[in-house]
N, CA, C and O atoms as CSV, one atom per row, in Angstrom:
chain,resi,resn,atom,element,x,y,z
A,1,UNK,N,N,2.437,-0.028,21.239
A,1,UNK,CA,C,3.867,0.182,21.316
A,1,UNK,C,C,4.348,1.236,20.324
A,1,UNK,O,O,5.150,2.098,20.681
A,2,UNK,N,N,3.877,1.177,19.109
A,2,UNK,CA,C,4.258,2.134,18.508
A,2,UNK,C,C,3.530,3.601,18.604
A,2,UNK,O,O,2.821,3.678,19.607
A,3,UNK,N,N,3.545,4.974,17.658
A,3,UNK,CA,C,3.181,5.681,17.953
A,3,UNK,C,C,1.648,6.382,17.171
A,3,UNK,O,O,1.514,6.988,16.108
A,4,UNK,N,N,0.361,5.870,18.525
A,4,UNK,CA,C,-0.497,6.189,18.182
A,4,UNK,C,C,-1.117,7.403,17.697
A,4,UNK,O,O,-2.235,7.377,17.181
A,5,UNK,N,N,-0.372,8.583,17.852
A,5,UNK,CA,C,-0.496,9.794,17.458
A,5,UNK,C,C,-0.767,9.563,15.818
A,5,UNK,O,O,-1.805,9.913,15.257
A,6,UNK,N,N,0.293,8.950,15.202
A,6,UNK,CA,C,0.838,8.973,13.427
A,6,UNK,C,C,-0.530,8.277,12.971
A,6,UNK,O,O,-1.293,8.675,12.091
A,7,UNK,N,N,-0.689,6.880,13.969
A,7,UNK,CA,C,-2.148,6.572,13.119
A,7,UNK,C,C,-2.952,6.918,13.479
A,7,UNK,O,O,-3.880,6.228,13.057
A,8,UNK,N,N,-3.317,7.742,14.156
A,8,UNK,CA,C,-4.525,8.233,14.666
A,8,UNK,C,C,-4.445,9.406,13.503
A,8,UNK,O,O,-5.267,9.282,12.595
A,9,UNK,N,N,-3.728,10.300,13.450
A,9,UNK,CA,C,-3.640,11.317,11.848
A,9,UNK,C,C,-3.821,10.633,11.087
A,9,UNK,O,O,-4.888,11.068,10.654
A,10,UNK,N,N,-3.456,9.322,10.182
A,10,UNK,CA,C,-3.490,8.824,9.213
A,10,UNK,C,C,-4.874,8.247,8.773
A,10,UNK,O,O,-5.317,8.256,7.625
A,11,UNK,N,N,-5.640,7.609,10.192
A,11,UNK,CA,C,-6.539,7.326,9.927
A,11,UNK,C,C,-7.976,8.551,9.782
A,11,UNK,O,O,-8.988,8.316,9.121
A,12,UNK,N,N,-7.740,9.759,10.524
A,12,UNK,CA,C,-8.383,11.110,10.285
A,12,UNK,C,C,-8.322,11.515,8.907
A,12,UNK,O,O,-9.307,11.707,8.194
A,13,UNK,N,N,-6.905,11.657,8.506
A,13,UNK,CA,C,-6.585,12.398,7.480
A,13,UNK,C,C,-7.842,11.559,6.148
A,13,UNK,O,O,-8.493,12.049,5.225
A,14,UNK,N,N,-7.721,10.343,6.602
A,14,UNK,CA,C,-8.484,9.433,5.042
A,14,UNK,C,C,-9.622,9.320,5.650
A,14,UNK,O,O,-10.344,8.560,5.005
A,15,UNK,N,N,-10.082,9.680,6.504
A,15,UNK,CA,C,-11.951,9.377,6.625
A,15,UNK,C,C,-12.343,10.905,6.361
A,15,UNK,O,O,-13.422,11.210,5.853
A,16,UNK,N,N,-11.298,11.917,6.779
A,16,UNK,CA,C,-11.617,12.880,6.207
A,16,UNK,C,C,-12.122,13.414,4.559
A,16,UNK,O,O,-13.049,14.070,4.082
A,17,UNK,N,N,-10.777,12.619,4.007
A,17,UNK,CA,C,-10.740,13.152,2.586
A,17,UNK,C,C,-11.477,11.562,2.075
A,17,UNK,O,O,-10.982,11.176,1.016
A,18,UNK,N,N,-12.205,10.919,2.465
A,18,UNK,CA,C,-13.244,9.684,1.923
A,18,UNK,C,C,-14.443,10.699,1.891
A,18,UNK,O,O,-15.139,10.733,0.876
A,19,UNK,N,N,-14.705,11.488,2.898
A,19,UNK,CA,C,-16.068,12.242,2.926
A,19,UNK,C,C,-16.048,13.531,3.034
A,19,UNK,O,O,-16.894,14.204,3.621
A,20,UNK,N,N,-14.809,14.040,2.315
A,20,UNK,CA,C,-15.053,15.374,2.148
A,20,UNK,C,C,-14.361,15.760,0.310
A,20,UNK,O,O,-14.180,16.929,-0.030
A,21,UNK,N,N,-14.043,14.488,-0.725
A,21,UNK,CA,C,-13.053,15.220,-1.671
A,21,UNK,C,C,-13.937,13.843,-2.734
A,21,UNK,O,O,-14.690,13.006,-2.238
A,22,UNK,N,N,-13.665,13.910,-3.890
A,22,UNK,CA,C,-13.815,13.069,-4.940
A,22,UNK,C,C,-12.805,12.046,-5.265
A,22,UNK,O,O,-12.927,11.195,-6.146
A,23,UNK,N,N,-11.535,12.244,-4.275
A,23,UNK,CA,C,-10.586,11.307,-4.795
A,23,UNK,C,C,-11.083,9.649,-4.632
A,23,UNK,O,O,-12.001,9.275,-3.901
A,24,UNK,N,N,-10.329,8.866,-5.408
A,24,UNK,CA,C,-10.970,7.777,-5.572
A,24,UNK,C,C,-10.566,6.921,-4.324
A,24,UNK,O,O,-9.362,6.787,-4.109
A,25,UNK,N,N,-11.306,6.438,-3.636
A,25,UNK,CA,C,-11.275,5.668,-2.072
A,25,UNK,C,C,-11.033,4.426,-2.272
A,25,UNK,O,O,-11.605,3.525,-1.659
A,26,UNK,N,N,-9.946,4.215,-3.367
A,26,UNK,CA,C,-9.371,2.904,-3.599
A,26,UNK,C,C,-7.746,3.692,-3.225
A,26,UNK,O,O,-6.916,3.096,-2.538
A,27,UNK,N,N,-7.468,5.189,-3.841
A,27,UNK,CA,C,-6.470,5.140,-3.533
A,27,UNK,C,C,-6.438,5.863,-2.036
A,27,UNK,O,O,-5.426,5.995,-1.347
A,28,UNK,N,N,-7.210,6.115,-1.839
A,28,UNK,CA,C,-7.097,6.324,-0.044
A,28,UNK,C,C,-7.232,5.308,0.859
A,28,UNK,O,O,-7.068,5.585,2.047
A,29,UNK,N,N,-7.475,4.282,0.567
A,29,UNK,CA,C,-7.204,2.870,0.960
A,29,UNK,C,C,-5.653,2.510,0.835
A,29,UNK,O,O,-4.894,2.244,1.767
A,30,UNK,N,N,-5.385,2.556,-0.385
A,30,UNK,CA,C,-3.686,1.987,-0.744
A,30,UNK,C,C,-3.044,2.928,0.123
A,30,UNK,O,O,-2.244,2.314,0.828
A,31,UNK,N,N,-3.049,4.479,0.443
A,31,UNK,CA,C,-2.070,5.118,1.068
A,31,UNK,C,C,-2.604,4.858,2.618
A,31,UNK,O,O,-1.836,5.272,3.487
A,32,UNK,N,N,-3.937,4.164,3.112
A,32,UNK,CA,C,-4.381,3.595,4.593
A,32,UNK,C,C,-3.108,2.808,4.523
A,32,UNK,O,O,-2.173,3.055,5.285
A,33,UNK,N,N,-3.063,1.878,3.630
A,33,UNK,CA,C,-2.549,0.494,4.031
A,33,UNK,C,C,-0.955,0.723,3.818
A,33,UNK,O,O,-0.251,0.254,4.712
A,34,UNK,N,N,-0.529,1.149,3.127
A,34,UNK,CA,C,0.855,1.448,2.830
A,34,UNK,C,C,1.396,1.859,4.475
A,34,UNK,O,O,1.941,1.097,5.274
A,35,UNK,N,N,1.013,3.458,4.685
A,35,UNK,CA,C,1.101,4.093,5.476
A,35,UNK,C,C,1.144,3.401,6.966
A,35,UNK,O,O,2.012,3.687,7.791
A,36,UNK,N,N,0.372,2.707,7.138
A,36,UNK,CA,C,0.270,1.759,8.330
A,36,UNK,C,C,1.027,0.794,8.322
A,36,UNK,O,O,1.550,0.720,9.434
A,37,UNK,N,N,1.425,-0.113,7.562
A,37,UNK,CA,C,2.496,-0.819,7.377
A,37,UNK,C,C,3.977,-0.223,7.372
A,37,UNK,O,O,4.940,-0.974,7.221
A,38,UNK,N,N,4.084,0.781,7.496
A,38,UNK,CA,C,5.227,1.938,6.984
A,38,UNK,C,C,5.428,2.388,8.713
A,38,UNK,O,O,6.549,2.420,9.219
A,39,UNK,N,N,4.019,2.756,9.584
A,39,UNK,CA,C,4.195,3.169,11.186
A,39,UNK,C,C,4.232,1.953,11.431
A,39,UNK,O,O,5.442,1.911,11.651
A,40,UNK,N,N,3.969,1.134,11.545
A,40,UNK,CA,C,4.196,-0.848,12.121
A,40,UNK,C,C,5.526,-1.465,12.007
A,40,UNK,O,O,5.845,-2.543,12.508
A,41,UNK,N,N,6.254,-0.714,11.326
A,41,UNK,CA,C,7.679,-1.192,10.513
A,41,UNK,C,C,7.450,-2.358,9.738
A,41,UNK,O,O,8.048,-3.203,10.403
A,42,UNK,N,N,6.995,-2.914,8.812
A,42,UNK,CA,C,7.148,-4.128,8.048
A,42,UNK,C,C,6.549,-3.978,6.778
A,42,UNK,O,O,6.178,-4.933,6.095
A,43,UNK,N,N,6.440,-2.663,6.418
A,43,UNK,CA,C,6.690,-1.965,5.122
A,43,UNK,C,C,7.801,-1.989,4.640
A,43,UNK,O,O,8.561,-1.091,5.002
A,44,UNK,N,N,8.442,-3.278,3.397
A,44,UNK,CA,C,10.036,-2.964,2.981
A,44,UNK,C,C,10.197,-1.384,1.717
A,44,UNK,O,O,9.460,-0.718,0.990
A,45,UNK,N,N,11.343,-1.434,2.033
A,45,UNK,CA,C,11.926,-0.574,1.037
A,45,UNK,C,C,11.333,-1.437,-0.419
A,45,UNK,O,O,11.126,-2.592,-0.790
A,46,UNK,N,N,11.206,0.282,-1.044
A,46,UNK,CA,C,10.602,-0.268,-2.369
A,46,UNK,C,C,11.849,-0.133,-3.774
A,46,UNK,O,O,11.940,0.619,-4.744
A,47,UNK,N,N,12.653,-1.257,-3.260
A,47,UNK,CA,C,13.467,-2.049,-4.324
A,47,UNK,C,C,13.911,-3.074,-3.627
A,47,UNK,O,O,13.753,-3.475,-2.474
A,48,UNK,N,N,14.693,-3.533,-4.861
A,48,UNK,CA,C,14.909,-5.290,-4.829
A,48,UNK,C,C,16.016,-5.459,-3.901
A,48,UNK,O,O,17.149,-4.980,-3.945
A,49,UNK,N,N,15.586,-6.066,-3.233
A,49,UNK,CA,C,16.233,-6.507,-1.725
A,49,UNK,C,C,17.821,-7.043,-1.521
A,49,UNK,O,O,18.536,-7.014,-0.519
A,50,UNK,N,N,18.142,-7.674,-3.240
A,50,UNK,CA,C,19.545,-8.229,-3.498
A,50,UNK,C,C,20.320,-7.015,-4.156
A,50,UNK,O,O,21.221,-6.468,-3.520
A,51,UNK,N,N,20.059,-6.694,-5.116
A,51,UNK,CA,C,20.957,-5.731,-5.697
A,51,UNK,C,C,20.372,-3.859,-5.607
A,51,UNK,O,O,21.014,-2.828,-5.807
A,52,UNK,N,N,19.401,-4.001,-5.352
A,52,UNK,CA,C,19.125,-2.501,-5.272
A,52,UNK,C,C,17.866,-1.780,-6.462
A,52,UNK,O,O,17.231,-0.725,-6.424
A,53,UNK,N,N,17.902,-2.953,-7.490
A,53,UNK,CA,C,17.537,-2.372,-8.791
A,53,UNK,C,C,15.730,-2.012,-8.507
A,53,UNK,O,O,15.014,-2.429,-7.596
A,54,UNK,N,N,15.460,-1.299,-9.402
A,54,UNK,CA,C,14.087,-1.279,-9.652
A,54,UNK,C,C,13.204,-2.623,-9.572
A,54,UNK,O,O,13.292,-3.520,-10.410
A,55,UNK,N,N,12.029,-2.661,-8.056
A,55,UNK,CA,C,11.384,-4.386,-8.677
A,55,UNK,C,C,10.550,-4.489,-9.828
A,55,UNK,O,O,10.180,-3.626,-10.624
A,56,UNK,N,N,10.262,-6.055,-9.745
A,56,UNK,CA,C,9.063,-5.599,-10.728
A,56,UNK,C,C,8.022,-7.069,-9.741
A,56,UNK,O,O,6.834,-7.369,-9.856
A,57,UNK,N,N,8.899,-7.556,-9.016
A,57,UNK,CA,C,8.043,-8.760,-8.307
A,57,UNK,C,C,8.091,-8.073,-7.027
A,57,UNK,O,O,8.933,-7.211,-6.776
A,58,UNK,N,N,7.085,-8.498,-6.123
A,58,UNK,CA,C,6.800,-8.383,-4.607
A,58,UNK,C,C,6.154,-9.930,-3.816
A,58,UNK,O,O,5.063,-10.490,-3.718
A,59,UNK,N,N,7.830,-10.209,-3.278
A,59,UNK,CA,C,7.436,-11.226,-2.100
A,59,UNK,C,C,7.220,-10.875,-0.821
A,59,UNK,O,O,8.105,-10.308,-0.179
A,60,UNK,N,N,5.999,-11.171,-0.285
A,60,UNK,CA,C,5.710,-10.764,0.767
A,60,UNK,C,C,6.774,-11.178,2.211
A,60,UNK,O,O,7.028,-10.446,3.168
A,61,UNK,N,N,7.293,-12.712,1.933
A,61,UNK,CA,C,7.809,-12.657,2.995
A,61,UNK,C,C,9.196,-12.029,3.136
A,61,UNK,O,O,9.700,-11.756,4.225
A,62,UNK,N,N,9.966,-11.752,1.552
A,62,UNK,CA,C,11.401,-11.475,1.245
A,62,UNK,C,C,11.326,-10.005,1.006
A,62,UNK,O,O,12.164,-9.427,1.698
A,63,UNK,N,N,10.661,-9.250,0.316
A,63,UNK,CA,C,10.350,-7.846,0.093
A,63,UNK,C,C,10.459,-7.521,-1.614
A,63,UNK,O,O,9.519,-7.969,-2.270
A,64,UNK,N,N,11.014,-7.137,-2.005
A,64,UNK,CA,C,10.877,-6.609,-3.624
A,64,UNK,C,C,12.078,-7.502,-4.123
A,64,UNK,O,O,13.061,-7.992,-3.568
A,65,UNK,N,N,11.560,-7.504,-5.457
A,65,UNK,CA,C,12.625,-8.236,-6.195
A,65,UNK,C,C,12.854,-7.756,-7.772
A,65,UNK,O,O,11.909,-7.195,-8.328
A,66,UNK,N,N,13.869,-7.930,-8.368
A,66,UNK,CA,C,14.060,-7.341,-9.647
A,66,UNK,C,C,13.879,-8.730,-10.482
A,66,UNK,O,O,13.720,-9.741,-9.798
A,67,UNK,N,N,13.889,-8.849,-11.704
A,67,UNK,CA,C,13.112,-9.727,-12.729
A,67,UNK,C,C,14.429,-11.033,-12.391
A,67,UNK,O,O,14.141,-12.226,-12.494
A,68,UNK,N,N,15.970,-10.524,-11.956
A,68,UNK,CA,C,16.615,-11.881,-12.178
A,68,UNK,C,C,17.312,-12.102,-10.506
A,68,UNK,O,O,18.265,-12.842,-10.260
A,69,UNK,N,N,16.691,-11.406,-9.668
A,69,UNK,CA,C,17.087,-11.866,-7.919
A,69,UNK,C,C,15.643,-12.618,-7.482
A,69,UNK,O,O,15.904,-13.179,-6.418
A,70,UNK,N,N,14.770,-12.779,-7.697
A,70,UNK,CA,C,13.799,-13.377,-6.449
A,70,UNK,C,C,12.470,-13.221,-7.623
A,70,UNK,O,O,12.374,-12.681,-8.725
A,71,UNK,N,N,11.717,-13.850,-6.911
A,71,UNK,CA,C,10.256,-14.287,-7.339
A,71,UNK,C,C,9.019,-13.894,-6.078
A,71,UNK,O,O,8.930,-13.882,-4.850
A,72,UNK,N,N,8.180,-13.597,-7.287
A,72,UNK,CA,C,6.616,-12.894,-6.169
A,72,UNK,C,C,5.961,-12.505,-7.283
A,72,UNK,O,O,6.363,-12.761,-8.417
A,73,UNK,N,N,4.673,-11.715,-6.955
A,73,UNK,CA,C,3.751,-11.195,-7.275
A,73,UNK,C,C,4.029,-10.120,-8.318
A,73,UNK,O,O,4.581,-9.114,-7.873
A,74,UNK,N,N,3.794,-10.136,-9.432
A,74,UNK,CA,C,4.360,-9.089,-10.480
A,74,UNK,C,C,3.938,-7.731,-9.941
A,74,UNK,O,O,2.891,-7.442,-9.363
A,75,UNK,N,N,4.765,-7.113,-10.190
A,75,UNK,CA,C,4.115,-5.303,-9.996
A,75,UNK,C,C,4.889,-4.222,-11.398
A,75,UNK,O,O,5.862,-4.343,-12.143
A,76,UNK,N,N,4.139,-3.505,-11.251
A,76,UNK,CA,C,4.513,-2.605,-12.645
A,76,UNK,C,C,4.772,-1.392,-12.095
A,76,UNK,O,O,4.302,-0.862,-11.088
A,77,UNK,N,N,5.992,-0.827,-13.285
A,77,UNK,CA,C,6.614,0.721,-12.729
A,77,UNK,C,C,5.222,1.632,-12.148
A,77,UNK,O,O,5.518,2.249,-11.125
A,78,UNK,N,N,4.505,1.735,-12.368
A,78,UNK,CA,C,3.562,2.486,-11.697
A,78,UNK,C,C,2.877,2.019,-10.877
A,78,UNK,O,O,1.735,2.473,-10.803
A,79,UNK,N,N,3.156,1.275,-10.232
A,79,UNK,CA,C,2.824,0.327,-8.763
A,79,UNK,C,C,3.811,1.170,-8.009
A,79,UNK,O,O,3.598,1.999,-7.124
A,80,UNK,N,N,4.983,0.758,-8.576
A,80,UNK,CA,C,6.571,1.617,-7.612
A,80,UNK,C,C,6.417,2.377,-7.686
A,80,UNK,O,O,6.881,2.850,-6.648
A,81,UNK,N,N,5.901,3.366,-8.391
A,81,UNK,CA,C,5.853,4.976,-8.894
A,81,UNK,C,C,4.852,5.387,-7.649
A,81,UNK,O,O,5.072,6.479,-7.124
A,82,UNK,N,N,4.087,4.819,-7.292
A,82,UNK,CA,C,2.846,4.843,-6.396
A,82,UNK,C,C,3.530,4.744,-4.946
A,82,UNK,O,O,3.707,5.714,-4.209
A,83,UNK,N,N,3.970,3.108,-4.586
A,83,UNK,CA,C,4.668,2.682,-3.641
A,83,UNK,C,C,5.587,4.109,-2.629
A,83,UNK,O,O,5.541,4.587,-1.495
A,84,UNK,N,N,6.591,4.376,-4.312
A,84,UNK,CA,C,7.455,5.337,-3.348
A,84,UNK,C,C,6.433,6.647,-3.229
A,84,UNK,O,O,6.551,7.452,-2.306
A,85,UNK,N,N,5.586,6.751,-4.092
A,85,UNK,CA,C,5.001,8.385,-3.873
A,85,UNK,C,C,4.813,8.559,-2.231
A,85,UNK,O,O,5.222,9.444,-1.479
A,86,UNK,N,N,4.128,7.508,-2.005
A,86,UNK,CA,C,3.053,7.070,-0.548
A,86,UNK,C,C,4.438,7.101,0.359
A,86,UNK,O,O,4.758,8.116,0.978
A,87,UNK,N,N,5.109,6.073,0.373
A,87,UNK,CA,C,6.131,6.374,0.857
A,87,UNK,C,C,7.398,7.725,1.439
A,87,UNK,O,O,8.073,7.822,2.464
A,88,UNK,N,N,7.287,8.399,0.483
A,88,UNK,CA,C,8.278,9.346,0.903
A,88,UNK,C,C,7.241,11.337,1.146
A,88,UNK,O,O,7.595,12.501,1.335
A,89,UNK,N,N,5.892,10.561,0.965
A,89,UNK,CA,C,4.998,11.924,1.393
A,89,UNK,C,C,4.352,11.879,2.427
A,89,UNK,O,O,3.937,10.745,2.667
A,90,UNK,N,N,4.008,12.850,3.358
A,90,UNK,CA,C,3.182,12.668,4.562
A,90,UNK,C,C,2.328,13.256,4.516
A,90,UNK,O,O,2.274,14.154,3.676
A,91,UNK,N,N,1.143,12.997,5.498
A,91,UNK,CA,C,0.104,13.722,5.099
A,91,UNK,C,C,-1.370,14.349,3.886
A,91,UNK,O,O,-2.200,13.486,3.600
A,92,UNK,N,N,-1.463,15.010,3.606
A,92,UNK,CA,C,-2.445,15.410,2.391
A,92,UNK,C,C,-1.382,14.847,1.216
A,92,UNK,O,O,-1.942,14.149,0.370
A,93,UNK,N,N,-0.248,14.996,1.069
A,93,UNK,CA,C,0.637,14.879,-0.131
A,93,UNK,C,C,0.384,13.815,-0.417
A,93,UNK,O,O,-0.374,13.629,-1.369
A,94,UNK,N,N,1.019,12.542,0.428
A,94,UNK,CA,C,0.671,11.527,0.064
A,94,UNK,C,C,-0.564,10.771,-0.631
A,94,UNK,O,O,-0.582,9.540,-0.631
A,95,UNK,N,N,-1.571,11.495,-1.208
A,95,UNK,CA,C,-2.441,11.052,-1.504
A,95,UNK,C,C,-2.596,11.673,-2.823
A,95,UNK,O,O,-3.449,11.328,-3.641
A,96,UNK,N,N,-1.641,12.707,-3.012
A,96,UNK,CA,C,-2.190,13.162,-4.472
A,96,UNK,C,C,-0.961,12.692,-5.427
A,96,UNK,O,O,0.112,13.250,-5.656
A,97,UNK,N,N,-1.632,11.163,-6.020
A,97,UNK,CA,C,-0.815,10.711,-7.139
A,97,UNK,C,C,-1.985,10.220,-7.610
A,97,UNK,O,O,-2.870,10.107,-6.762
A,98,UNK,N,N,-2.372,9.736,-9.260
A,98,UNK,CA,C,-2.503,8.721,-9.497
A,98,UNK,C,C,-2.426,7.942,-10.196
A,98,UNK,O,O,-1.462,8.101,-10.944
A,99,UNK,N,N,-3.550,6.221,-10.566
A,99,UNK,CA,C,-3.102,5.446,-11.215
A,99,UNK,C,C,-4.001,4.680,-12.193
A,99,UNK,O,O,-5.154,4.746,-11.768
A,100,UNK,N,N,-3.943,4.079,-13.171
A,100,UNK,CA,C,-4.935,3.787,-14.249
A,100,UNK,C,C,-5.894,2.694,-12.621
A,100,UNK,O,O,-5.627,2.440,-11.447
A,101,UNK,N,N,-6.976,2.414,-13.562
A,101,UNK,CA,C,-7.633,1.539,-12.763
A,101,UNK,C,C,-7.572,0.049,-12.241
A,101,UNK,O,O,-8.189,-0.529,-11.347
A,102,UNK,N,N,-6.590,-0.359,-13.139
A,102,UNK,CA,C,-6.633,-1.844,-13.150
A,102,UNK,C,C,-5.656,-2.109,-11.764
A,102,UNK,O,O,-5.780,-2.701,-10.692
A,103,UNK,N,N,-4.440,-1.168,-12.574
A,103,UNK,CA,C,-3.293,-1.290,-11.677
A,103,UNK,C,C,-3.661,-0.975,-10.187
A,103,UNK,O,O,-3.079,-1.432,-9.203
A,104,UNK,N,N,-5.156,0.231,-10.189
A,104,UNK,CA,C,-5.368,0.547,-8.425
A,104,UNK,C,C,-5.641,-0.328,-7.981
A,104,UNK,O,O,-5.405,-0.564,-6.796
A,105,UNK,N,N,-6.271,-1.173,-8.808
A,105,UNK,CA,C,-7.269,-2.409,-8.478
A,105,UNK,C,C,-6.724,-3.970,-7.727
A,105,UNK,O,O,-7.016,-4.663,-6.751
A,106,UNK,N,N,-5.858,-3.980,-8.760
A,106,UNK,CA,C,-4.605,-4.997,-8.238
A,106,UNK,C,C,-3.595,-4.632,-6.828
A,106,UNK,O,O,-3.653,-5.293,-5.791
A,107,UNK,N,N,-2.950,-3.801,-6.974
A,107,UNK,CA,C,-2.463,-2.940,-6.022
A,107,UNK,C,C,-2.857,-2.773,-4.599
A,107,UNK,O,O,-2.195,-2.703,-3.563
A,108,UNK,N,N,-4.476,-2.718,-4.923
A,108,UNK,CA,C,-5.208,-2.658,-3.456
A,108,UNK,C,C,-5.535,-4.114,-2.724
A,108,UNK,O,O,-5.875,-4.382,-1.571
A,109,UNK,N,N,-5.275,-4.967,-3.933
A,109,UNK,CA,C,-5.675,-6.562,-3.468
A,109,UNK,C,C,-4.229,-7.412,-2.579
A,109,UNK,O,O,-4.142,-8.225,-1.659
A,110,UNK,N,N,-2.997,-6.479,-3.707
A,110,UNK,CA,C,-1.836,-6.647,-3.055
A,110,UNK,C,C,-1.709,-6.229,-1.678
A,110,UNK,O,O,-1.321,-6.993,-0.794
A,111,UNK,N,N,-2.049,-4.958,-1.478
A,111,UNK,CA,C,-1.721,-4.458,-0.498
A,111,UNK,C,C,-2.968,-4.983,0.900
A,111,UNK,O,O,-2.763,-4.859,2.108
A,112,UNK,N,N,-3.855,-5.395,0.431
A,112,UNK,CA,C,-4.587,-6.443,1.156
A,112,UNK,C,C,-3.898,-7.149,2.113
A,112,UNK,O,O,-3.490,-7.119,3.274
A,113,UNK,N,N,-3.949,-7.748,1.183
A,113,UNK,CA,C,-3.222,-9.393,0.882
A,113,UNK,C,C,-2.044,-9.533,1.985
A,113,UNK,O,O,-1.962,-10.327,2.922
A,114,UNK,N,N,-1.121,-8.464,1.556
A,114,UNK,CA,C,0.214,-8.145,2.402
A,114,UNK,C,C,-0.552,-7.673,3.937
A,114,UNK,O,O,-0.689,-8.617,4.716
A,115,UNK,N,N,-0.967,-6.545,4.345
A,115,UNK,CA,C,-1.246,-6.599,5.598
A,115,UNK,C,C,-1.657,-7.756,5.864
A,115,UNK,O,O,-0.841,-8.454,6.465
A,116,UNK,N,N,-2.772,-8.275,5.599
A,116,UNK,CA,C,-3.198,-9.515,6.230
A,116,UNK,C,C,-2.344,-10.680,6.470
A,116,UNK,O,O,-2.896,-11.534,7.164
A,117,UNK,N,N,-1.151,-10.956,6.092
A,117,UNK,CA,C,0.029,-11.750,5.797
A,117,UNK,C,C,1.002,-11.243,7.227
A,117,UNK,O,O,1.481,-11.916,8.139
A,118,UNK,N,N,1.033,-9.891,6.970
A,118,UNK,CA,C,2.103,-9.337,8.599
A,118,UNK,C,C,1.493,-9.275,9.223
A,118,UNK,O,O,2.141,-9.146,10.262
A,119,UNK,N,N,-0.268,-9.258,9.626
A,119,UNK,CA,C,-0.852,-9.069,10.977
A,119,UNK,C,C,-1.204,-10.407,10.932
A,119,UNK,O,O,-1.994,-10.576,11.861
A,120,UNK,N,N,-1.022,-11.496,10.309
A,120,UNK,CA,C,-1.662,-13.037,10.564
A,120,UNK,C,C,-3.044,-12.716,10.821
A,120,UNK,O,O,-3.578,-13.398,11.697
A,121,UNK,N,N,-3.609,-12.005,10.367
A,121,UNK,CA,C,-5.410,-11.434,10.521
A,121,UNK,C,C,-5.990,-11.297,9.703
A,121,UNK,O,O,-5.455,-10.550,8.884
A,122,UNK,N,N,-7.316,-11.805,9.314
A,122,UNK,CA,C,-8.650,-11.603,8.341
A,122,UNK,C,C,-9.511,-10.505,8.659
A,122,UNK,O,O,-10.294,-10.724,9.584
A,123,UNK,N,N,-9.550,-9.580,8.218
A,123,UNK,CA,C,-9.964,-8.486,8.688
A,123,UNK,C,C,-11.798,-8.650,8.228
A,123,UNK,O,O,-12.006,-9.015,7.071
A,124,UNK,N,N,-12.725,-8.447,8.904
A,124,UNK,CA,C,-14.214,-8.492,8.276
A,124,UNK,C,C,-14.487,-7.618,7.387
A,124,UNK,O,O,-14.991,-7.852,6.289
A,125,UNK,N,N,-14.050,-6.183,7.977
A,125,UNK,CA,C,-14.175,-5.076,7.515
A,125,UNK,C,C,-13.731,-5.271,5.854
A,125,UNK,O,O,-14.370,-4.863,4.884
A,126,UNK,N,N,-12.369,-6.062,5.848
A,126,UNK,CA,C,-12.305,-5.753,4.650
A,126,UNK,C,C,-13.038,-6.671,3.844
A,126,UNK,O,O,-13.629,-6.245,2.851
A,127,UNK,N,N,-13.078,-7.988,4.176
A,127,UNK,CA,C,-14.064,-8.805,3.658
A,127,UNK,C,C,-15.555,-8.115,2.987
A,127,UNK,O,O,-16.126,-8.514,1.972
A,128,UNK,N,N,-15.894,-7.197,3.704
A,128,UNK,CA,C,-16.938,-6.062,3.267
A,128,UNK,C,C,-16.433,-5.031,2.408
A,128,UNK,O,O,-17.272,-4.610,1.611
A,129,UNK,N,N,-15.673,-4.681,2.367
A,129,UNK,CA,C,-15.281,-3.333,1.572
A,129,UNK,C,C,-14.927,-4.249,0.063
A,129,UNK,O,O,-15.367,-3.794,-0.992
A,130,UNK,N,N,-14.048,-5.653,0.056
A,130,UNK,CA,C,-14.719,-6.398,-1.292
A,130,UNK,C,C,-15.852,-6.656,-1.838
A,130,UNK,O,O,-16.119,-6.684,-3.040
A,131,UNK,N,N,-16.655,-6.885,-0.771
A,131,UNK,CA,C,-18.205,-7.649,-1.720
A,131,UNK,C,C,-18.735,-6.635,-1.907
A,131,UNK,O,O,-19.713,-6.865,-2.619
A,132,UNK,N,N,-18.604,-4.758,-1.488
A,132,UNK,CA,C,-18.974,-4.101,-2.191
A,132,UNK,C,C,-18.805,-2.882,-3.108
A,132,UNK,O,O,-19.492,-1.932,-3.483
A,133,UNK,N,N,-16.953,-3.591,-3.379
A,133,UNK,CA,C,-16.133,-2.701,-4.223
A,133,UNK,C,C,-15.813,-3.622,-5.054
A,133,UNK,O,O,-15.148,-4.519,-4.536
A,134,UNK,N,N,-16.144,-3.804,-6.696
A,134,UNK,CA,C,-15.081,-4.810,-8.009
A,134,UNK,C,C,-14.572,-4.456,-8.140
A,134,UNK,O,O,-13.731,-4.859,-8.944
């Protein structure tokens, strides 16, 4: 239903630059998953859903939250810093930000976590891309 053209680029664009560039394929994963959630529509806006402010929590089923509207999953300004990069770039752009390791690390479990939550699906694939990525 939606438009297979966008992921069909999106998914080129990152198998491309997985096997053709050094960037780290944790964050070409986060801008897979962002990005696809973003053509699916159930990618929220990245702020807090009540007042507007900067989040610092992410509920999956409510969307972002600031420290005194809502409760979720902590995230740090350079999660958002990331979030919107991915967000408001298309293409090659979108991929050139980045982020200490921990935060990619977390980030990518989030962003897991969350697709698998809007597609009600266990993906194998990714089940594999954990047991052989820490």
């Amino acid at each position: 239903e939606n438009d297979a053209a966008a992921l069909c680029s999106l998914l080129l664009n990152s198998l491309h630059l997985l096997s053709s560039t050094d960037l780290d394929e944790r964050l070409i994963k986060l801008v897979f998953e962002t990005k696809y959630c973003i053509l699916e529509g159930v990618f929220p806006s990245v702020a807090c859903v009540r007042c507007g402010k900067d989040p610092v929590k992410w509920s999956f089923r409510e969307g972002f939250f600031c420290d005194g509207c809502g409760d979720g999953y902590p995230i740090t300004p350079a999660m958002v810093a990331a979030l919107r990069h991915i967000s408001r770039h298309d293409g090659k752009k979108a991929y050139l930000f980045s982020m200490n390791e921990d935060s990619a690390r977390y980030l990518s479990k989030l962003l897991s976590d969350y697709v698998a939550f809007v597609s009600e699906t266990d993906f194998p694939s990714l089940a594999y891309y954990r047991s052989v990525r820490v």
